[in-house]
C-alpha positions, 0 to 999 in steps of 0.5 A, a space after each residue: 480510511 477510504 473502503 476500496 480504490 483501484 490501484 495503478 499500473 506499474 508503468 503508470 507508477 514508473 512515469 509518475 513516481 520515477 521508480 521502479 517495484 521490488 523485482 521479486 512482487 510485480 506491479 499488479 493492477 487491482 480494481 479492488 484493493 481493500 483493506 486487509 490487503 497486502 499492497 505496494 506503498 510508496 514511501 520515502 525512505 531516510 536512507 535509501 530514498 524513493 522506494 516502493 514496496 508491499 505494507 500491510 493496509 488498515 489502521 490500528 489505533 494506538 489505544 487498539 488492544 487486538 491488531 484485528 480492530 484493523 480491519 474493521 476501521 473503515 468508513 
C-alpha cells in the first residue's frame, strides 16, 4: 500500500465521479493523507449505487491477530 497521496478536492471528486459527499464530513483537501486516516472512499454500493463515504485506511491481513498490524503495512 502506497505511504501518502494527496487527496482531491470536493468539486473535482464531484466532476469526476458524478456524486456528491455525506453532507455531514465535507470534502477536505489533504496534501498528506496517510495511513491510519479516516478518509472519504469511493465505492459502489449493491443497493444504493455510487456512494462516497469515510472508511478507515491500512491493511489488515487476515491472518493478522492484532488490527494495529494496520498500520505498519506499508511500503
Amino acid at each position: 500500500m502506497c505511504g501518502r497521496y494527496v487527496s482531491p478536492d470536493e468539486a473535482a471528486i464531484e466532476r469526476f465521479f458524478h456524486v456528491g459527499g455525506p453532507k455531514d464530513n465535507p470534502f477536505r483537501r489533504l496534501f498528506n493523507a496517510a495511513p491510519t486516516m479516516r478518509l472519504l472512499v469511493y465505492r459502489g454500493h449493491p443497493e444504493h449505487g455510487r456512494e462516497v463515504v469515510p472508511l478507515h485506511w491500512g491493511l489488515i491481513p487476515s491472518r493478522a491477530k492484532d488490527s494495529s498490524i494496520g498500520s505498519r503495512m506499508i511500503n
